[in-house]
N, CA and C of each residue as an Amber inpcrd file, in Angstrom:
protein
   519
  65.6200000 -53.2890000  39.0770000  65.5160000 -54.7070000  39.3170000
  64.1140000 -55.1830000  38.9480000  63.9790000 -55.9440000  38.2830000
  62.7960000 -56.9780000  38.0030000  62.7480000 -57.8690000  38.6340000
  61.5030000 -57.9400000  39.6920000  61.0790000 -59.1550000  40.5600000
  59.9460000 -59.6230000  40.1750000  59.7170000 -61.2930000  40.8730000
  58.1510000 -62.0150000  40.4460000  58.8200000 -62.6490000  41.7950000
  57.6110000 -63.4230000  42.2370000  57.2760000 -64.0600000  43.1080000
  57.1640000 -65.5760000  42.8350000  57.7950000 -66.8000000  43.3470000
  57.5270000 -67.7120000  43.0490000  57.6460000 -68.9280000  44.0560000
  57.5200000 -70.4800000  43.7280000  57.4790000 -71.5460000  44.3140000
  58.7280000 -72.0520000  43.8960000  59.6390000 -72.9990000  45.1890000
  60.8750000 -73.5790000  44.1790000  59.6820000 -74.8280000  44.5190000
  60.4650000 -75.6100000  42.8260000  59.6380000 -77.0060000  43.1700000
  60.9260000 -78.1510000  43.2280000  62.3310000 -77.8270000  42.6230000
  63.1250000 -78.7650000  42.3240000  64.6610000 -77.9160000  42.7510000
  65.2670000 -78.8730000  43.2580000  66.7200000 -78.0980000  43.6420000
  67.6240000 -78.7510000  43.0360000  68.7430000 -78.3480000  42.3650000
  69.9220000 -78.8200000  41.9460000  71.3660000 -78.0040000  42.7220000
  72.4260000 -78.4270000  41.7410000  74.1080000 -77.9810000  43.1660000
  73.5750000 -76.7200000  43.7580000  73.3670000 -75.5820000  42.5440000
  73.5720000 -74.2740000  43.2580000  71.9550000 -73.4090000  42.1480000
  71.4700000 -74.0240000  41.6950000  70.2900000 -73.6790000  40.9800000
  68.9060000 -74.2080000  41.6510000  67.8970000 -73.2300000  41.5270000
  66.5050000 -74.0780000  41.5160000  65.6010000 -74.0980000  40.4170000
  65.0490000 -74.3220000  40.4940000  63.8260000 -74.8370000  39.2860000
  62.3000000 -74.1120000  40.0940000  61.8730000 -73.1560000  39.6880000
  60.6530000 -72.1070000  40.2020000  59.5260000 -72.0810000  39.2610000
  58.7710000 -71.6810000  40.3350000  57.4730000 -72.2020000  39.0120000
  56.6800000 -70.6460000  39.8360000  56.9720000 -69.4080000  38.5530000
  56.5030000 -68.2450000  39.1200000  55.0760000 -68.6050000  39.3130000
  54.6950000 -67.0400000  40.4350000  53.2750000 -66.9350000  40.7760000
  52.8760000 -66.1820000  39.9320000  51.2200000 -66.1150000  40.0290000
  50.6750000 -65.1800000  38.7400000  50.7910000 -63.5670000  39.7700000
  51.3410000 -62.4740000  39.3060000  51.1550000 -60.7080000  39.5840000
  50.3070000 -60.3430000  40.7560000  50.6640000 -60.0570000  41.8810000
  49.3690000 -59.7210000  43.0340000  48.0540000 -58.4620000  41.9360000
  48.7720000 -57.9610000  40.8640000  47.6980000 -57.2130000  39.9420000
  46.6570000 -57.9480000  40.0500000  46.6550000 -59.0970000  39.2490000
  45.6180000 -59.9070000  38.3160000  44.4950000 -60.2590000  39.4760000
  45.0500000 -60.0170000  40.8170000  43.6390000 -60.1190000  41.9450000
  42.7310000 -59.1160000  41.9750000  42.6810000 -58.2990000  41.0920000
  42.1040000 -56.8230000  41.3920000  41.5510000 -57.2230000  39.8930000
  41.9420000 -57.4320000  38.9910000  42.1710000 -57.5480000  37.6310000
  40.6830000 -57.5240000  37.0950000  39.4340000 -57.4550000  36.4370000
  37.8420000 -57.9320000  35.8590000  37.9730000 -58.9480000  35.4020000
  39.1930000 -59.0830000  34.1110000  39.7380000 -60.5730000  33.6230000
  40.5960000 -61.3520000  34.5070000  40.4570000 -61.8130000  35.6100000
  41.2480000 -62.4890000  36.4230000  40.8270000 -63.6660000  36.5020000
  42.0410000 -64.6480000  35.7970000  41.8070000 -65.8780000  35.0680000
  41.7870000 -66.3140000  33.7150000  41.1030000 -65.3050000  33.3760000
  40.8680000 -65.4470000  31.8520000  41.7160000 -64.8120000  30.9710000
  42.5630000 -64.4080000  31.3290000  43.5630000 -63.8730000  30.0970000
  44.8650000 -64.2110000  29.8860000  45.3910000 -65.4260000  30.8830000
  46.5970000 -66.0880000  30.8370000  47.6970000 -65.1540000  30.9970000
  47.7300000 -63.7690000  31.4690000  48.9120000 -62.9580000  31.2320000
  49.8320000 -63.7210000  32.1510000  49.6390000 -64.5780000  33.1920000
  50.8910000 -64.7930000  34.0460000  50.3410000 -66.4290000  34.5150000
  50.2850000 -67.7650000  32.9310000  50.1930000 -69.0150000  33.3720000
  50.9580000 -69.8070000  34.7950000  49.9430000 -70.3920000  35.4660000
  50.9620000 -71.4310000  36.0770000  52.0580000 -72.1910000  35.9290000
  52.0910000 -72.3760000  35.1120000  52.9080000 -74.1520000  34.2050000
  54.2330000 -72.9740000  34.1140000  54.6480000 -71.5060000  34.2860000
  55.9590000 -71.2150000  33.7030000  56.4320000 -71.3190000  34.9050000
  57.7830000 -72.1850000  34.5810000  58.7380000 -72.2010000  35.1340000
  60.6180000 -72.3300000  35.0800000  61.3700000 -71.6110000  35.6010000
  62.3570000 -70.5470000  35.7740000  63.4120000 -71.3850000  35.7790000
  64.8950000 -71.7220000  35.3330000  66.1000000 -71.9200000  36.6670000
  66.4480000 -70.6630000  37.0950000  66.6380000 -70.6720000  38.4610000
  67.1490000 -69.3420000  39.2210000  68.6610000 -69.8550000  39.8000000
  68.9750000 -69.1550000  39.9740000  70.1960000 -68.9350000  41.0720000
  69.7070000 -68.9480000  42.4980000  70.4560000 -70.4510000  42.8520000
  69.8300000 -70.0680000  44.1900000  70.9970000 -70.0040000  45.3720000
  71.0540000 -68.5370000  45.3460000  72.3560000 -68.1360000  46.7000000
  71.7560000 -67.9220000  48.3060000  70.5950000 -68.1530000  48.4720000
  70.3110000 -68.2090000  49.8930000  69.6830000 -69.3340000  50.0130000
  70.0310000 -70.3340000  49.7070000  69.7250000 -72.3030000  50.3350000
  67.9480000 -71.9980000  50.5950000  67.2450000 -71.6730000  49.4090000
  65.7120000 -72.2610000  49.5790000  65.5990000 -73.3790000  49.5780000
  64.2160000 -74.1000000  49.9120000  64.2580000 -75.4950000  49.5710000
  62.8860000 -75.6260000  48.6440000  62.7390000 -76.5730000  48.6100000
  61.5010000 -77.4360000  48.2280000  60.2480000 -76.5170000  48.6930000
  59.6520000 -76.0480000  48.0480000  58.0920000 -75.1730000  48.3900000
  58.0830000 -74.1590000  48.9860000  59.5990000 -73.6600000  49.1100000
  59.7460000 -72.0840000  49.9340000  58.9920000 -71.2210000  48.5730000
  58.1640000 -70.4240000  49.2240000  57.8020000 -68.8070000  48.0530000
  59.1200000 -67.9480000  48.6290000  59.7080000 -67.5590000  47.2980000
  60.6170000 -66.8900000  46.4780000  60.1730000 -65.4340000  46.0220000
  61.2430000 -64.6610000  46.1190000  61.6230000 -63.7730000  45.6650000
  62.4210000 -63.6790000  44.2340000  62.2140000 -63.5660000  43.3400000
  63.2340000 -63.7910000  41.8210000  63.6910000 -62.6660000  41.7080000
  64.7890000 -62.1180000  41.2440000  65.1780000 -60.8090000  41.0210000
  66.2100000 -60.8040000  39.6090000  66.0790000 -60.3640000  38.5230000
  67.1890000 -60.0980000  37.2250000  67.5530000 -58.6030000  37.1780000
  68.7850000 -58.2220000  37.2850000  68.9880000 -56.6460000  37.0570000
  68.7090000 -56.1690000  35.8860000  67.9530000 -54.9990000  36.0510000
  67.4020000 -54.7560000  35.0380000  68.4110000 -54.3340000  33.9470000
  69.8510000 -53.9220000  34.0530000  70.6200000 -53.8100000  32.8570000
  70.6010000 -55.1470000  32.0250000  70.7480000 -55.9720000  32.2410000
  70.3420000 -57.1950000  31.9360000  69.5360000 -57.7850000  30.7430000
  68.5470000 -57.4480000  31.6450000  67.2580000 -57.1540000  31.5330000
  66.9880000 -56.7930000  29.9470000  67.4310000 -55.6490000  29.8480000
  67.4090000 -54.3190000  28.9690000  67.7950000 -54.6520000  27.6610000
  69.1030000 -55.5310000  28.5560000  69.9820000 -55.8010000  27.0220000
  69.7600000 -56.9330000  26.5480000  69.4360000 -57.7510000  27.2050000
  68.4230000 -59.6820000  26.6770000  67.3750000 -59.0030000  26.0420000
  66.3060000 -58.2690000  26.0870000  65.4300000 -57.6960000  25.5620000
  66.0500000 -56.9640000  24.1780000  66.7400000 -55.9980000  24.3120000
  67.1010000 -55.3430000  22.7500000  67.1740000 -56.3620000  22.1230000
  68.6260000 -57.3980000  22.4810000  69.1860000 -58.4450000  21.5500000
  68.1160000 -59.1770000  21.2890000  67.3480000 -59.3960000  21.8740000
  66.1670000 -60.8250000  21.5130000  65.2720000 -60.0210000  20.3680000
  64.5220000 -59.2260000  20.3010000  63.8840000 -57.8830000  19.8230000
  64.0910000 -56.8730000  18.8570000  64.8840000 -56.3060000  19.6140000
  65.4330000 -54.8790000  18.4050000  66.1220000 -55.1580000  17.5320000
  67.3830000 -56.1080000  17.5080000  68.6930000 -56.4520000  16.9210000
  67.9270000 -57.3090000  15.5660000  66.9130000 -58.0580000  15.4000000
  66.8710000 -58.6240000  14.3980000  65.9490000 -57.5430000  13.3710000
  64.9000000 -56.7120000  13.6810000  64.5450000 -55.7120000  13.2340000
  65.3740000 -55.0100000  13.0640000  66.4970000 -54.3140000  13.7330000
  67.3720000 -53.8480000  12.6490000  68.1410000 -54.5760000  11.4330000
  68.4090000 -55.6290000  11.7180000  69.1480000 -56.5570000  10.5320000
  68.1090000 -56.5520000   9.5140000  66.6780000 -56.6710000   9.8590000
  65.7510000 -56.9160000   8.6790000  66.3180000 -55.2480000   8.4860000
  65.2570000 -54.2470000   8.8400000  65.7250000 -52.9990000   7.8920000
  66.8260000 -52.7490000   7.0940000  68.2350000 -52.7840000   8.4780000
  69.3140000 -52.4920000   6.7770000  69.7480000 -53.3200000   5.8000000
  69.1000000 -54.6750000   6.0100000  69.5420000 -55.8160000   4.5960000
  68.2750000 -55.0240000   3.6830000  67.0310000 -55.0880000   4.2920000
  66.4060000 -54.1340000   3.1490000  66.9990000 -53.0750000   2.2550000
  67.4060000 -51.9050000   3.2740000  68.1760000 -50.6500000   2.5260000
  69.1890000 -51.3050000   1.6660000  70.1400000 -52.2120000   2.2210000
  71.4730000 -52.1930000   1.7030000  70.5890000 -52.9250000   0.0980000
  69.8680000 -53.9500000  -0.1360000  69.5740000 -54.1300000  -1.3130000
  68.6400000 -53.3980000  -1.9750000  68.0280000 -52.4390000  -2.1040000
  67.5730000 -51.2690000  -2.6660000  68.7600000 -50.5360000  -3.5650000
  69.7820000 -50.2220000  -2.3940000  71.5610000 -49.8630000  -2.9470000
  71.8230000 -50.8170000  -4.1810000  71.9690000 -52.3500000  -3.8310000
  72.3350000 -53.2090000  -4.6960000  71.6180000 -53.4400000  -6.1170000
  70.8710000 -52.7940000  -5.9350000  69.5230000 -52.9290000  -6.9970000
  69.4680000 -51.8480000  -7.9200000  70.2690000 -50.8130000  -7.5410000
  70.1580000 -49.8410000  -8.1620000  71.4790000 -49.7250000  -8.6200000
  72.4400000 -50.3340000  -8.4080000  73.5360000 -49.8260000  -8.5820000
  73.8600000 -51.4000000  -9.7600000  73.1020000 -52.2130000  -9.3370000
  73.4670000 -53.6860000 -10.6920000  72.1490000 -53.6380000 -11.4640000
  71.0830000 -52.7160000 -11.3060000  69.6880000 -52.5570000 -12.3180000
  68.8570000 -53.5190000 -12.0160000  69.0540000 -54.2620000 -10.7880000
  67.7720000 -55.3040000 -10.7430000  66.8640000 -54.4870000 -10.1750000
  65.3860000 -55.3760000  -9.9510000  64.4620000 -55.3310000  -9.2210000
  64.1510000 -54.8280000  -7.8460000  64.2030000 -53.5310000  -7.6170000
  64.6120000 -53.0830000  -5.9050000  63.7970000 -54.0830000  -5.4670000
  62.4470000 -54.1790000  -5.1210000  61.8450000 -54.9720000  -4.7360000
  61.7790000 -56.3430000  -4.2610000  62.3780000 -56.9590000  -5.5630000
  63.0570000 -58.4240000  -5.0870000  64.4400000 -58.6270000  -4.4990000
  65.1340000 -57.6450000  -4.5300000  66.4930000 -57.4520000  -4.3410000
  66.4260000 -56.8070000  -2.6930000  65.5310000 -56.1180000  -2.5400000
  65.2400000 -55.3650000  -1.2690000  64.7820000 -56.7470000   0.3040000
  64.0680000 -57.3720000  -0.5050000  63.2370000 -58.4060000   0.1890000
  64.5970000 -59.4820000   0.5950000  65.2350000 -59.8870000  -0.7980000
  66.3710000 -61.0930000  -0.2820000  66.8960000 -60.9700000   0.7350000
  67.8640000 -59.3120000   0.3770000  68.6060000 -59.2190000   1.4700000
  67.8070000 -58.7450000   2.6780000  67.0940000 -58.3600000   3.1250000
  66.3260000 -57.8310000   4.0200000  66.4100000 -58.7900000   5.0780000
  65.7080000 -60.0980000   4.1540000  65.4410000 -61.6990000   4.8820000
  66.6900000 -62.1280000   5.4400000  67.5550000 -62.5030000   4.3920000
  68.9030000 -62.5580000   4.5920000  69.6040000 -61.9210000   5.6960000
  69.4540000 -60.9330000   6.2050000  70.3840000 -59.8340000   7.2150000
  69.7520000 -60.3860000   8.3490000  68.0390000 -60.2800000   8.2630000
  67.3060000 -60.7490000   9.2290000  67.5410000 -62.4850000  10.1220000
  67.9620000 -63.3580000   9.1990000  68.3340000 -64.7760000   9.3550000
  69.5700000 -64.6620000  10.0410000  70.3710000 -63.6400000   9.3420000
  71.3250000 -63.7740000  10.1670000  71.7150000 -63.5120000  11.4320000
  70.8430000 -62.2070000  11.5230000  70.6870000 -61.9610000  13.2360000
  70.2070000 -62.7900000  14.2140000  69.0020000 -63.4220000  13.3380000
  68.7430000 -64.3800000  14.4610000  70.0500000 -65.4540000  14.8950000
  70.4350000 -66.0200000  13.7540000  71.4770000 -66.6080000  14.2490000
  72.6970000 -65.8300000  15.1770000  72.6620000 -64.7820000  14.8750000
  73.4350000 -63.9480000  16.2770000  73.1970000 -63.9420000  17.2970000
  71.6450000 -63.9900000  17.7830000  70.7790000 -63.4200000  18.5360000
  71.3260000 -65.3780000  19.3690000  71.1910000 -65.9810000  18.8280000
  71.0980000 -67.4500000  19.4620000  72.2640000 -67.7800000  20.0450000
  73.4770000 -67.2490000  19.1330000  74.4450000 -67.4560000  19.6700000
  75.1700000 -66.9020000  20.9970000  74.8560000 -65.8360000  20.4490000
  75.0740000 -64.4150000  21.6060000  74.0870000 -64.7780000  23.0640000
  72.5510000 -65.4230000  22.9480000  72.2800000 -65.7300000  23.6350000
  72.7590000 -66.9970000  24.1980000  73.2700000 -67.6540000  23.9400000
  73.7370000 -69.6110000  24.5310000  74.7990000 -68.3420000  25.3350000
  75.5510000 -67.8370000  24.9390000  76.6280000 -67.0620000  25.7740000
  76.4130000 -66.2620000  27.1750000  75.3940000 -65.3100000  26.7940000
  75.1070000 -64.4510000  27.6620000  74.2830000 -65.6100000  28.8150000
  73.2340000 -66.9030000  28.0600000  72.7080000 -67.4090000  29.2180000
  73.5760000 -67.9370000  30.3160000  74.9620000 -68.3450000  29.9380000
  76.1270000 -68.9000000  30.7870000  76.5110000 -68.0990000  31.6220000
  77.0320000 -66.3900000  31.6310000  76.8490000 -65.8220000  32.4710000
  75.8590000 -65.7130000  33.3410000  76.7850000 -65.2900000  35.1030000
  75.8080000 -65.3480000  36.1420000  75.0850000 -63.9960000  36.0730000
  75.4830000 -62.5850000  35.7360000  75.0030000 -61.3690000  35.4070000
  73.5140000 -61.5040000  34.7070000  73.2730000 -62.5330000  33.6770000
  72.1060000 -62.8420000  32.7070000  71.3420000 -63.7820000  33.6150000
  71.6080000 -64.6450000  34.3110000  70.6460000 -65.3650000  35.0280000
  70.2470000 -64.5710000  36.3330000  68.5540000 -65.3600000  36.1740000
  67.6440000 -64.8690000  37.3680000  68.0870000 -65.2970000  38.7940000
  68.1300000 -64.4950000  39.8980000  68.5690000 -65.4020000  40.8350000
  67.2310000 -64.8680000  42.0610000  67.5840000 -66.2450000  43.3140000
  66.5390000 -66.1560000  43.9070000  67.2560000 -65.2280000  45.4780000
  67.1100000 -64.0420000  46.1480000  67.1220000 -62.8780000  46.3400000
  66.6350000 -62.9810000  48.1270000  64.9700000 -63.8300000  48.2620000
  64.7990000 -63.6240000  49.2960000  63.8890000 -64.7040000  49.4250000
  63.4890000 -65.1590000  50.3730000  62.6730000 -66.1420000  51.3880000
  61.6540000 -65.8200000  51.4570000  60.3060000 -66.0020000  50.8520000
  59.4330000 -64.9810000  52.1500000  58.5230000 -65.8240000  52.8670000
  57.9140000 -65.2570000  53.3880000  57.3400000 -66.1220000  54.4210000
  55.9100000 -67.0780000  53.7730000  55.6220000 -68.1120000  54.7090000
  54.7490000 -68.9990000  53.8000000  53.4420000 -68.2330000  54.0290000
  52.2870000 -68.0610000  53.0970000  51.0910000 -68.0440000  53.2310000
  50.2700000 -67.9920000  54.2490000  49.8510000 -67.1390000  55.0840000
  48.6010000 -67.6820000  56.5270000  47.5220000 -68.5720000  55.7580000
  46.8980000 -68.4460000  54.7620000  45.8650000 -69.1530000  54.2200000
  45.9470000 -70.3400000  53.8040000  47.2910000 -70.7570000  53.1840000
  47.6270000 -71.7280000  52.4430000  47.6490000 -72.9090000  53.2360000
  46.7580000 -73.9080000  52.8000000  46.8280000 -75.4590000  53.3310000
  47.8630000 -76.0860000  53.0160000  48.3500000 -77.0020000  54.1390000
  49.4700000 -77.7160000  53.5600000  49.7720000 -78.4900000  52.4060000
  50.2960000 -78.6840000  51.8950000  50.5120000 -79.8380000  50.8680000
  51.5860000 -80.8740000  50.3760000  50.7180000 -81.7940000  50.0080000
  52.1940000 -82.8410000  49.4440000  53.4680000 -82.1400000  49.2020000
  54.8040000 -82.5190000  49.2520000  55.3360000 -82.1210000  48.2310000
  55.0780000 -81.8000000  47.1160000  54.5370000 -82.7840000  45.8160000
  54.5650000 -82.6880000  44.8420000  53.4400000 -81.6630000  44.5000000
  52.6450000 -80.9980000  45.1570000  51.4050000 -80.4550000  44.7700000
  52.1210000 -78.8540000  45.1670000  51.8080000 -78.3300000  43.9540000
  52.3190000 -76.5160000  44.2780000  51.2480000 -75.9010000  43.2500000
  50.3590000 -76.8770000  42.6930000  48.8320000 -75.8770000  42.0270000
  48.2480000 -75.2250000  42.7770000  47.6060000 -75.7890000  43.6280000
  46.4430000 -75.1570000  44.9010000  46.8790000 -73.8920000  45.6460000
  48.4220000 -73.8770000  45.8840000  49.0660000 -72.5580000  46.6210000
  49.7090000 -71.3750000  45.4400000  49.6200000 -72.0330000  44.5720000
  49.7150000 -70.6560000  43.2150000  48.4340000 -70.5040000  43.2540000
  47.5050000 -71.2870000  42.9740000  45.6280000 -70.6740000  42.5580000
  45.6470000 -69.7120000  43.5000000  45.8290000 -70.5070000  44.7420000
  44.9150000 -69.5520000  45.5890000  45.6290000 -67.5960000  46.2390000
  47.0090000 -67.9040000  45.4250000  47.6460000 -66.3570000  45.5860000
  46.7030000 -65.2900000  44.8580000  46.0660000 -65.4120000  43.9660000
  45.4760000 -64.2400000  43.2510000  44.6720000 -64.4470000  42.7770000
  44.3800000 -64.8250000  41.6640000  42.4630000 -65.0670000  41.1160000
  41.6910000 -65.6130000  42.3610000  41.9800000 -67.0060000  42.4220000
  40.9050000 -67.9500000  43.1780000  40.6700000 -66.4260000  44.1270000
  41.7550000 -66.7170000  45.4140000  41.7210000 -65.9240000  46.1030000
  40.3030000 -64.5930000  46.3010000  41.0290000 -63.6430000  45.3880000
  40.1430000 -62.7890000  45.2070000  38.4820000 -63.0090000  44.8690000
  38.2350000 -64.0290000  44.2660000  36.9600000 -64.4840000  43.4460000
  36.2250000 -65.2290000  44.7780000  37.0750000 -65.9310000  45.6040000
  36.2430000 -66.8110000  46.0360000  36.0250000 -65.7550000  47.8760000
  37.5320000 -64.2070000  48.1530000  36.1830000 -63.3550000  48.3950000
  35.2050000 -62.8710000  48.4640000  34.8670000 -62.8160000  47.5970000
  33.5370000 -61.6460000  47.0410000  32.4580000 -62.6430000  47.3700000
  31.8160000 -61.1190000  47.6560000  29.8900000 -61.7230000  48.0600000
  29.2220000 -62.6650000  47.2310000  28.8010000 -63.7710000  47.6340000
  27.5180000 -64.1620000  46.7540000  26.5930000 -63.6110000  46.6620000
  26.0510000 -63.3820000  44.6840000  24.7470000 -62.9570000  45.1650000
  23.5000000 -64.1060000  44.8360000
């Protein structure tokens, strides 16, 4: 299972709208802040089967078979289409006397275009299944540190989970 931690900010029928936290890592991190591995601004629809609301921190969870296989297809699947449109026109090239090279490249591109267009389609599909979507898993409890806030304000309680946090520990010298 693949989990992140997050804020719901928006609820719909049976979905929320999450705006992950940045990695409890990146508090420990030397570059913490500065390397964008886990921006604020991303945010999720989840599945939401245990009635969070508005500014509950979240639990996200995707099974990792899932997981695995959104990843190949997004990834692996068009790199293979590029390789064997390559091979297959090398074949074609040799067998009608053209140019392996230019003949290698067309189809290569060609096989490759087309996967993606697989890859898009196959994905609009798989995103419709509930198996492929992220869902939200668990509740957890709010922050001891965290000041209250507007509704609309969920910056200040992401900052302060991990960089700020950690940074605005440490000793002055």
């Amino acid at each position: 299972m693949a989990t992140e931690k997050g804020i719901v900010i928006k609820i719909n029928a049976d979905t929320a709208w999450v705006r992950t936290l940045p990695a409890e890592a990146c508090a420990g991190c030397a570059s913490c802040g500065t390397c964008n591995a886990q921006r604020e601004d991303a945010e999720v629809e989840v599945l939401n089967e245990v009635g969070a609301r508005i500014g509950d921190r979240i639990l996200i969870d995707i099974k990792t078979s899932a997981f695995l296989k959104a990843t190949f297809l997004l990834y692996v699947f068009p790199v293979v289409g590029l390789t064997v449109g390559a091979m297959l026109g090398v074949q074609v090239a040799d067998y009608y006397a053209y140019d392996a090279s230019a003949c290698s490249a067309t189809f290569g591109f060609g096989a490759f275009f087309l996967t993606v267009a697989v890859v898009r389609v196959m994905g609009n599909r798989m995103g419709r299944e509930r198996v492929y979507r992220p869902r939200i898993v668990k509740v957890l409890p709010p922050l001891p540190h965290a000041p209250a806030q507007p509704a609309g304000s969920m910056s200040r309680v992401i900052a302060d989970t991990t960089c700020n946090a950690a940074i605005r520990d440490q000793p002055q010298i």
